[in-house]
N, C-alpha and C positions, 0 to 999 in steps of 0.2 A: 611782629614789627611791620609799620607801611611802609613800602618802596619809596624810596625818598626823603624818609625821617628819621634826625639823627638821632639817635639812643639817650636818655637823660643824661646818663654817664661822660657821653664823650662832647657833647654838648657842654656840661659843668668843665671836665678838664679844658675844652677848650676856651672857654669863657677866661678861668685865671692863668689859664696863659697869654693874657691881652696885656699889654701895658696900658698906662692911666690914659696917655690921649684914647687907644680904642675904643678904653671899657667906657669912655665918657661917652664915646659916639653909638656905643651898643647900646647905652641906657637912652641914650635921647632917643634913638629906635624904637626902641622896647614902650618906653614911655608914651610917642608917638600912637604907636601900634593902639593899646590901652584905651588913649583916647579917641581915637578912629571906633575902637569896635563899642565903646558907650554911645560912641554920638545919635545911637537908636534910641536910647531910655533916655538919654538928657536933651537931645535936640542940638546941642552945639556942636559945631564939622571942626575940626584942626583946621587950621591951616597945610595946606599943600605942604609936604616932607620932599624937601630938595637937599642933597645932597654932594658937595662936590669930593672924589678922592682921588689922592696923584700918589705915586710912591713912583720909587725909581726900582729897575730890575729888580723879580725875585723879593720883592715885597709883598707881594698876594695884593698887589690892589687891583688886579680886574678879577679877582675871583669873588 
């Protein structure tokens, strides 16, 4: 395993433990990402991925 990657496994469990707004904003990530790494073979760039997140105490939103 590389220093800094997280295990398939614990990745998946963490994944369905997201509720729907997360996993929404995981996929648009995800999805993001996907077409950031074509934009070599296809030539078209996304758009800049801006993100805004707020949570109040102990919601993991600066992690």
């Amino acid at each position: 395993m590389r220093h800094g990657v997280l295990p398939d496994d614990d990745y998946h469990t963490l994944v369905q433990s997201l509720n729907e707004k997360q996993r929404d904003v995981q996929q648009h990530v995800l999805n993001w990402c996907s077409r950031m790494s074509k934009k070599h073979k296809t030539g078209i760039i996304p758009e800049r991925l801006c993100l805004f997140l707020s949570g109040s105490a102990g919601s993991g939103s600066v992690t």
